[in-house]
C-alpha positions as CSV (number, residue, x, y, z in Angstrom):
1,X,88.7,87.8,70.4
2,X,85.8,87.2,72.4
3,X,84.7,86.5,75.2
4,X,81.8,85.5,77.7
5,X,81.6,86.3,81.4
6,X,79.2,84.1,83.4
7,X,79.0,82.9,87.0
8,X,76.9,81.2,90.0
9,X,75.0,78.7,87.9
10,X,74.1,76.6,90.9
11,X,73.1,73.3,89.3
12,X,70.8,71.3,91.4
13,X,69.0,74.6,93.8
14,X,65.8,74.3,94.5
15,X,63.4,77.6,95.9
16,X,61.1,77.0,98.0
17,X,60.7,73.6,97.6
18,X,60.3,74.1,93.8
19,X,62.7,71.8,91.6
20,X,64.6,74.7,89.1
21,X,66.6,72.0,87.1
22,X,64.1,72.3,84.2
23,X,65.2,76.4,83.9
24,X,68.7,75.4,84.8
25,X,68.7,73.1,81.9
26,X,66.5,75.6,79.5
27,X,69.1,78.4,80.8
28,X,72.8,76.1,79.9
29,X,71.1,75.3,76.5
30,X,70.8,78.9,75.5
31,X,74.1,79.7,76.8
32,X,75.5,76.9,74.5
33,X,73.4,78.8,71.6
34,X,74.8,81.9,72.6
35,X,78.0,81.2,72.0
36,X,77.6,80.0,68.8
37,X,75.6,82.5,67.6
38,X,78.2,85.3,68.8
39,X,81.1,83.2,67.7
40,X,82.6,83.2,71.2
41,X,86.3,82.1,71.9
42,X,86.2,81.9,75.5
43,X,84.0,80.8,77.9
44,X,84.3,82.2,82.2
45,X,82.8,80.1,84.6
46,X,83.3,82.3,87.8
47,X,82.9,80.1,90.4
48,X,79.7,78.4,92.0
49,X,78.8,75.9,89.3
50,X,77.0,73.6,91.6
51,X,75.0,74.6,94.3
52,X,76.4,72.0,97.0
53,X,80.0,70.3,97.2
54,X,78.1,67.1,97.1
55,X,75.4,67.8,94.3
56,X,72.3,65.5,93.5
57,X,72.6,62.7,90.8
58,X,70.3,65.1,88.9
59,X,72.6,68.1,88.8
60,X,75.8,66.0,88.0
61,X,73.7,64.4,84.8
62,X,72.8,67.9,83.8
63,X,76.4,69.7,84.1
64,X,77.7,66.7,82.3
65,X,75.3,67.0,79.2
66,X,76.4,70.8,79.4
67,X,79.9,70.4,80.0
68,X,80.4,68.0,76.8
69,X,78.7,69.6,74.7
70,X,80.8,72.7,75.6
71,X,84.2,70.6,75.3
72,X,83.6,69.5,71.7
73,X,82.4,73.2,69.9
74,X,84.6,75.0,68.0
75,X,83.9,78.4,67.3
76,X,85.9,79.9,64.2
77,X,87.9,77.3,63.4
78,X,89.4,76.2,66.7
79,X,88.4,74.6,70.0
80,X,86.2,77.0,72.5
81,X,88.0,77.3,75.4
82,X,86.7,77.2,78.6
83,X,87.8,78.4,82.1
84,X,86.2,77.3,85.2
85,X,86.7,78.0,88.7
86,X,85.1,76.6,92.3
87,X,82.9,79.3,94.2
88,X,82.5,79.0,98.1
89,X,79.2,76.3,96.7
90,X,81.3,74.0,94.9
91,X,83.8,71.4,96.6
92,X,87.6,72.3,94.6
93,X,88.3,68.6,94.7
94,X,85.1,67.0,93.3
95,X,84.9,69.8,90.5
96,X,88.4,69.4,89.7
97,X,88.6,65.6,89.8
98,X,90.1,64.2,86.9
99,X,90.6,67.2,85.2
100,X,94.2,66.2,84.2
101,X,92.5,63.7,81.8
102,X,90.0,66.7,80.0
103,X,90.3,68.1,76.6
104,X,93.6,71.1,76.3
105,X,90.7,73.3,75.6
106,X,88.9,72.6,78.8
107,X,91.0,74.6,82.0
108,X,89.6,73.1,85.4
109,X,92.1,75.9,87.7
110,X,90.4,74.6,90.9
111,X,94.1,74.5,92.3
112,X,95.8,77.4,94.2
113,X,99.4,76.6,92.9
114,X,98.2,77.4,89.6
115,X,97.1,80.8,90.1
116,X,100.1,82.4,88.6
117,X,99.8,80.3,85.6
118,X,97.3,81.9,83.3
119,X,95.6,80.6,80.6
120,X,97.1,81.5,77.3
121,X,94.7,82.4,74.3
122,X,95.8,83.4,70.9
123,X,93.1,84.6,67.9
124,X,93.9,83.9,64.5
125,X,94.5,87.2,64.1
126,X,97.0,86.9,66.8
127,X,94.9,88.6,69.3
128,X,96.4,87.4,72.6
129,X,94.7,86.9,76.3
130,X,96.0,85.8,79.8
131,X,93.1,84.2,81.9
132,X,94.2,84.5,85.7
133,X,91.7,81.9,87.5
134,X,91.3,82.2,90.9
135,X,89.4,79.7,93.0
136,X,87.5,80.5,95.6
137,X,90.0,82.1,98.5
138,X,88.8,80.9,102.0
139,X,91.0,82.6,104.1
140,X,91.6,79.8,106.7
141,X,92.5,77.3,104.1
142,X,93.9,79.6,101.3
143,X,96.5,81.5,103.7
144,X,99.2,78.0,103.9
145,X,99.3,77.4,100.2
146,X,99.5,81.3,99.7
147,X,102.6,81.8,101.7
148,X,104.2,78.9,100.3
149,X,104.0,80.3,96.8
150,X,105.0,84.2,98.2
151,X,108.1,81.9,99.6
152,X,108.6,80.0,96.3
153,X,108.7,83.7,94.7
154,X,110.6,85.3,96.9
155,X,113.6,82.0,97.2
156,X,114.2,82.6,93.8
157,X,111.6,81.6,91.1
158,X,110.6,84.6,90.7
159,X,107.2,83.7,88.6
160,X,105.1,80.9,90.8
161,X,104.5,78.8,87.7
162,X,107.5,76.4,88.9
163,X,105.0,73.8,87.9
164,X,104.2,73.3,84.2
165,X,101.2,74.5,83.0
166,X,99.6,71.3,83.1
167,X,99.7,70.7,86.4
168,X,98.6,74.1,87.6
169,X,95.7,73.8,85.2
170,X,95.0,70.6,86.1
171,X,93.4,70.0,82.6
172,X,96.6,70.0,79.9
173,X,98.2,72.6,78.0
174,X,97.1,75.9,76.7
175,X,95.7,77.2,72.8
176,X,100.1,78.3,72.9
177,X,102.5,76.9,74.7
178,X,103.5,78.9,77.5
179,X,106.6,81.0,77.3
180,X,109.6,79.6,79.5
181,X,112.0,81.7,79.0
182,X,110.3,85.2,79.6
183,X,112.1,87.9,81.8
184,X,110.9,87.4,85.3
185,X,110.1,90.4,87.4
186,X,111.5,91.4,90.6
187,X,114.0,88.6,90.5
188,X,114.5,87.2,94.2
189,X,111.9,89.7,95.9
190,X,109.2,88.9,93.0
191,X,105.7,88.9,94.8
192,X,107.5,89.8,98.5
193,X,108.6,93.1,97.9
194,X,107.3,96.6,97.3
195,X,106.8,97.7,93.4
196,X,107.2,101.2,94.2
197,X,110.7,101.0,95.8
198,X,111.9,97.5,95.5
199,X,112.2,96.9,99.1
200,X,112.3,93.4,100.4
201,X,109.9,92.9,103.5
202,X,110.4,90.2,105.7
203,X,108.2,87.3,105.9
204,X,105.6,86.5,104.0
205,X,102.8,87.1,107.1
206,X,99.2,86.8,105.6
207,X,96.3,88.6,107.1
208,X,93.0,86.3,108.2
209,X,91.0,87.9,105.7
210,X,89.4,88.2,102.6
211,X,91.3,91.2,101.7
212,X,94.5,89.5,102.8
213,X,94.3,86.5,101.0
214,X,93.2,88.3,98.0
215,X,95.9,90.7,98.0
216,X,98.3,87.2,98.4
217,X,97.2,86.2,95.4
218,X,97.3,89.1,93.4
219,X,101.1,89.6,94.3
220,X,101.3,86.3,92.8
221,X,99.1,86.7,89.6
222,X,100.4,90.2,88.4
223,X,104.1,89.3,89.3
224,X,103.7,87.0,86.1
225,X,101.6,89.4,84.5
226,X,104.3,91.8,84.4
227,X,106.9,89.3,83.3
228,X,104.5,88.5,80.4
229,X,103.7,91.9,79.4
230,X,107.7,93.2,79.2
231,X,107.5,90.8,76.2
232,X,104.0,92.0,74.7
233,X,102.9,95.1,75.8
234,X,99.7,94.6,74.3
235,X,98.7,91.4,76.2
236,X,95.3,91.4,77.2
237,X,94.4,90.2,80.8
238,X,91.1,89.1,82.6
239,X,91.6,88.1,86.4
240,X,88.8,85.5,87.4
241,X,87.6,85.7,91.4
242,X,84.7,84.7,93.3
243,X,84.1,86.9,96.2
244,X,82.4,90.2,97.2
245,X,84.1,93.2,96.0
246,X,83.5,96.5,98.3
247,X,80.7,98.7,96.3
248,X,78.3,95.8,94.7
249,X,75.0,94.7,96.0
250,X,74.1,91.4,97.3
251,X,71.4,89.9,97.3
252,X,69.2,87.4,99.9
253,X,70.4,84.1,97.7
254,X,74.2,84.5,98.6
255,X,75.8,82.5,101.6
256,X,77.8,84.6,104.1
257,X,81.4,84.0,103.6
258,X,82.2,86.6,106.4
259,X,84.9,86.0,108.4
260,X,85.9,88.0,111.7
261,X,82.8,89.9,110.7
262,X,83.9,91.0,107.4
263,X,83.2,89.7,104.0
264,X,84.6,92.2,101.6
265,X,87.5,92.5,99.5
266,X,88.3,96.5,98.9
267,X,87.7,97.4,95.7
268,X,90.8,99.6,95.3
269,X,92.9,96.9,95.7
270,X,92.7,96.0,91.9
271,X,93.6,99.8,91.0
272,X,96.3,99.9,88.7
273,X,97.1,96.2,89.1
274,X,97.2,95.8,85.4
275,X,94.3,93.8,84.2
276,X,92.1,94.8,81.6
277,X,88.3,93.2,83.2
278,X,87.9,91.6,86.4
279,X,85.4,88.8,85.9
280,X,83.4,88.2,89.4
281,X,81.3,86.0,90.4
282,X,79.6,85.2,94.1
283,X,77.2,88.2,94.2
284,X,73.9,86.9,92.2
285,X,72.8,90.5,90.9
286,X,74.3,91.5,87.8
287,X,76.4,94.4,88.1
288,X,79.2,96.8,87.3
289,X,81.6,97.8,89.9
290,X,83.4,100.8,90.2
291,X,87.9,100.1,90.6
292,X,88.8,103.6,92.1
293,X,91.2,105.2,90.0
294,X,94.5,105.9,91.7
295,X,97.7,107.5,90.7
296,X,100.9,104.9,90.5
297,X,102.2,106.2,93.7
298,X,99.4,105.5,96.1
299,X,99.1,102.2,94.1
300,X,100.3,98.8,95.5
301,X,101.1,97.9,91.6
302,X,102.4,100.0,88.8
303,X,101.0,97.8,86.0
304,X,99.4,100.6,84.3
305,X,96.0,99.6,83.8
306,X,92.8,99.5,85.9
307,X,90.4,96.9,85.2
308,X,86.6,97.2,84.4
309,X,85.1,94.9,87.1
310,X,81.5,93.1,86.3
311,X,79.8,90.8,88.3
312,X,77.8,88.4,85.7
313,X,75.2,87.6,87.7
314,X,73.6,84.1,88.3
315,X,71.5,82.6,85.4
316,X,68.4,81.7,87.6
317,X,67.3,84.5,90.2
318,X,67.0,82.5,93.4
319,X,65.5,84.8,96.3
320,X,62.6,87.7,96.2
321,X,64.8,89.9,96.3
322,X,65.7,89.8,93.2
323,X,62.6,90.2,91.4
324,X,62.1,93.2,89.2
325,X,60.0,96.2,89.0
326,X,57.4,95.6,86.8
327,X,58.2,92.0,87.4
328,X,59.6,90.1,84.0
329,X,60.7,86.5,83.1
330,X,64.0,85.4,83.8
331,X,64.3,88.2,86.7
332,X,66.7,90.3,85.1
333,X,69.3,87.9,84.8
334,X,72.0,88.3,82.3
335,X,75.9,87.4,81.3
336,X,78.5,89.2,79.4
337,X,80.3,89.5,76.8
338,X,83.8,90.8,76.3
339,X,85.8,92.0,72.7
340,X,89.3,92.4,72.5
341,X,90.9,94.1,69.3
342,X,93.9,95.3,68.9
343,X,94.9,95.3,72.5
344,X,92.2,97.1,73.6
345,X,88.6,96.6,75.3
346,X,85.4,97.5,74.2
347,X,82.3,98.0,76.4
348,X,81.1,95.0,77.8
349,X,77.8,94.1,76.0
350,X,74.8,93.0,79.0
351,X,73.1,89.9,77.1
352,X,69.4,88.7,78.6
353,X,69.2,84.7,79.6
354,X,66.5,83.6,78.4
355,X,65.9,80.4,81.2
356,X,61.5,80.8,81.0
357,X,61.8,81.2,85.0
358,X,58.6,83.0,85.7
359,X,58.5,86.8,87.1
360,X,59.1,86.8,90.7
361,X,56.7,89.4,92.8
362,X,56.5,90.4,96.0
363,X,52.9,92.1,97.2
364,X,51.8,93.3,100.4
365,X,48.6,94.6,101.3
366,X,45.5,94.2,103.1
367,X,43.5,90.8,102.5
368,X,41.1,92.6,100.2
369,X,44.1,94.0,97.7
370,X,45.8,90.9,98.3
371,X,42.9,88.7,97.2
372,X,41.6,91.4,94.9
373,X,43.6,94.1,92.3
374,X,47.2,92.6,92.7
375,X,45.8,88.9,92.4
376,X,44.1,90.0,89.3
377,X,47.6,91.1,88.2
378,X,49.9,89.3,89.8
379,X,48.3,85.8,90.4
380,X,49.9,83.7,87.7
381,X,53.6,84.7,88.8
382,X,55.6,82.9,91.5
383,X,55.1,85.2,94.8
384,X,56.0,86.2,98.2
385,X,52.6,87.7,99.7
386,X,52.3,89.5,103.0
387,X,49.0,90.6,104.5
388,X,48.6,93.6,106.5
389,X,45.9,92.3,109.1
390,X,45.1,93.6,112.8
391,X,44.2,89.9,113.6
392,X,44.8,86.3,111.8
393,X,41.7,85.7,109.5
394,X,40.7,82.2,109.4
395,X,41.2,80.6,106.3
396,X,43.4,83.2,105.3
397,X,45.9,80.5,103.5
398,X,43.7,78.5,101.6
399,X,42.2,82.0,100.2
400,X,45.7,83.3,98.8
401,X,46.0,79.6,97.4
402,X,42.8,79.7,95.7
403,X,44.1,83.6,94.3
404,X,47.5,82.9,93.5
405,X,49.2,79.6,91.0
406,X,52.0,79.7,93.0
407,X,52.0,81.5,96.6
408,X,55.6,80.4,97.7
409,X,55.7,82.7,100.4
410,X,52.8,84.0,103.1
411,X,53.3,86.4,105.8
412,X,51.1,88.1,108.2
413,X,52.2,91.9,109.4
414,X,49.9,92.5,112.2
415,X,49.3,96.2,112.4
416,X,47.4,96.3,116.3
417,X,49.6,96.2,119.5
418,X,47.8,98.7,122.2
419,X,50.9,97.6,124.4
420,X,54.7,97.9,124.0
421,X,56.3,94.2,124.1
422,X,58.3,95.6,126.7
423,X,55.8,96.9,129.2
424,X,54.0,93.1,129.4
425,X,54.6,89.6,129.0
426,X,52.9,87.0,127.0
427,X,51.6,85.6,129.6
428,X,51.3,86.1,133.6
429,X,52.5,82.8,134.8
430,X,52.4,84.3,138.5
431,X,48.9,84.9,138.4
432,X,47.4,82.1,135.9
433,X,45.4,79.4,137.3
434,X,44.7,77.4,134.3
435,X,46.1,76.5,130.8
436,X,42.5,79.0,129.7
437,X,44.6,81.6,131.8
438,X,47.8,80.8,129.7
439,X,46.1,81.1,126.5
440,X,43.3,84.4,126.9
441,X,47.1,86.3,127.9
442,X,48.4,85.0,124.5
443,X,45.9,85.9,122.5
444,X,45.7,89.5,124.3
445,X,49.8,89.6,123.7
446,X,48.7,88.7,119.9
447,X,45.7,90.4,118.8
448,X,45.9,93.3,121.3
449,X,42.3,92.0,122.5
450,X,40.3,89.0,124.6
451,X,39.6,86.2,122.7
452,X,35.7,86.4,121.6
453,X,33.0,83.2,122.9
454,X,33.6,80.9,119.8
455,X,37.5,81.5,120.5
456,X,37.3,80.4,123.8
457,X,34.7,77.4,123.0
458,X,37.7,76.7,120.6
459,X,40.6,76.7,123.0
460,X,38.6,75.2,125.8
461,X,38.1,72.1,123.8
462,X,41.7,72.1,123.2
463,X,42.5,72.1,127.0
464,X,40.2,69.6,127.2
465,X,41.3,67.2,124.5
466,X,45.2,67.2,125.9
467,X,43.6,66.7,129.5
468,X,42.3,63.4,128.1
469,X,44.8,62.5,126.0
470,X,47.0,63.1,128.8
471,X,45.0,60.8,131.4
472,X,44.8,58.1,128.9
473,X,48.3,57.9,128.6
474,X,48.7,58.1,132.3
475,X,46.4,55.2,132.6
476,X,48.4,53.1,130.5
């Protein structure tokens, strides 16, 4: 069976000002020739599919073109089936809506209650997969529906799929039909209660955190797992979340989802918890991350398996700091793809989007460099450019304009200051005795030096202009 790991399309972001949709579209359209040329099973949306909870008309056209084509492939001989989930981007209701009415091959899990519902997969050569979808967990609004399924579990339902799978899904039934009569795990304590010693703990008290809600969730999630796999020991398992896993490197693109100051979910937390890959999304650079491998009794589960943990990466790099070194088109993007054979996992495979975004760069320099060698090389790429200068050099914007296609980013380091900030002000108000006063301090604090004749010719007329403009007004 296989599968494909992407994440963080973003439909509808611009950079800069610059409309992406084009590369978003060129991007979705290889992705949909992807998966037929690799004859994929399953498609993993992790999360952030739009880039706002209330995209443009533009996006929504777009993600529907995409999304239909999707729903009607079939990829050998049955249905692709296709899990998506909301990121902290993406409004859960407005992704989710109407999702009821989809296609049984289309899995919308934009819902909480369903997280301990996976969706069931079976190859024709009787492979067979759990996909565990989480939605993205904010703790402040996760925590109440969290505690009412640890509750569910632990009052006797053991599993939290009390609901039928279609309405955790929220899209219609699975490739099989889930199993209702398998052996549930833990009976009353299931998801309250230690796995090591069988302990019940009182109350189901969730910590304000990303680590607490995800650690709700997973009692929930591998409590079924475990059910599932007492009656197939070879079940495969992916676990779906969108957040930022301890050890992996963000990037300047991503929007803070801290909270109390902290924004990470340990990474150790998934040790032994039973999954086979641990399909991330939220952080935009591709990347493997490392589970920490620790025995069964310093583990919260005794599942037997550690995951491999990937964050896919978005499709479109959308920050300089994700340009490469030497710069290439697309930006190092990439997704991934997963095969399962005979219970087991191969090593992921690290594909290349191809979306045509042009290389990002970022150059710094002094004017002459910037206007000179790295223009040469550099001036038909999309880049951030910052010039090394002791003073501002007139005209210095339309000259990286005229040197570069698309300068989407100019800064000025200046390298002069005679004084410490800290030792003088801007400007002595105290002793001033005209605006001219105000403004020869300023450009001291500035350039570190008076401002020359044609500078002060230049602000004096300035003074003067406001004076009159000022009177007129008055007049009036």
């Amino acid at each position: 069976m296989r599968v494909l790991h992407t994440s963080d399309w973003h439909i509808g972001r611009r950079f800069k000002g610059v409309d992406l949709l084009d590369y978003q579209r060129k991007a979705l359209e290889w992705l949909v020739s992807l998966i037929e040329r690799e004859r994929v099973d399953v498609l993993c949306v992790a999360g952030d599919v739009y880039d706002a909870p209330r995209p443009s008309a533009e996006a929504v056209r777009l993600f529907n073109e995409i999304f239909q084509r999707l729903g009607l492939m079939e990829i050998n001989g049955h249905a692709l089936q296709i899990v998506f989930t909301p990121g902290n981007h993406d409004s859960a209701a407005r992704l989710g809506f109407g999702a009821a009415l989809m296609r049984p091959n289309v899995h919308m899990r934009c819902d909480i209650a369903g997280i301990g519902t996976p969706v069931m997969v079976e190859s024709a050569d009787g492979e067979r997969l759990a996909v565990y979808a989480l939605p993205y967990l904010d703790p402040d609004l996760a925590r109440p529906a969290l505690q009412s399924l640890l509750g569910t579990m632990a009052d006797g339902c053991g599993r939290a799929d009390a609901t039928d799978s279609r309405d955790a899904d929220m899209v219609g039934t699975s490739v099989i039909a889930e199993s209702s009569d398998a052996p549930e795990t833990g009976g009353r304590n299931a998801g309250s209660h230690d796995t090591r010693t069988g302990k019940r703990h009182a109350g189901h008290t969730i910590q304000r955190s990303h680590e607490g809600v995800m650690r709700a969730a997973l009692q929930v999630a591998t409590a079924d797992l475990a059910a599932r796999r007492a009656e197939d020991p070879r079940l495969n398992a992916i676990l779906m979340a969108h957040a930022f896993v301890s050890g992996a490197a963000s990037s300047d693109s991503e929007r803070n989802i801290s909270v109390g100051g902290v924004d990470s979910v340990p990474a150790e937390l998934f040790s032994n918890s039973g999954f086979d890959y641990l399909a991330l999304g939220h952080l935009h650079r591709p990347q493997k991350v490392t589970i920490p491998m620790k025995s069964v009794s310093e583990s919260r589960y005794q599942l037997g398996r550690t995951p491999q943990a990937r964050y896919s990466g978005s499709l479109l790099a959308y920050s300089f700091s994700e340009s490469q070194k030497p710069p290439v088109e697309g930006n190092g993007k990439s997704v991934v793809l997963l095969d399962f054979e005979d219970g087991e996992l191969s090593e992921p495979r690290v594909i290349p989007v191809e979306s045509g975004e042009p290389p990002f760069v970022q150059v710094s320099g002094t004017m002459d460099e910037i206007l000179g060698p790295y223009a040469e090389q550099y001036g038909s790429m999309w880049a951030s450019v910052t010039v090394r200068v002791s003073e501002f050099p007139h005209g210095a914007y339309q000259k990286i304009d005229r040197a570069y296609a698309h300068a989407l980013e100019k800064n000025f380091e200046y390298s002069q200051r005679p004084q410490s900030q800290e030792t003088r002000n801007m400007a002595d108000l105290k002793q001033a005795t005209d605006e001219m006063d105000v403004l020869r301090d300023f450009v001291r604090f500035s350039l570190g030096r008076a401002p020359s004749q044609a500078e002060n010719d230049v602000l004096h007329d300035a003074v003067e202009t406001v004076r009159a403009n000022t009177r007129g007004e008055a007049a009036q």
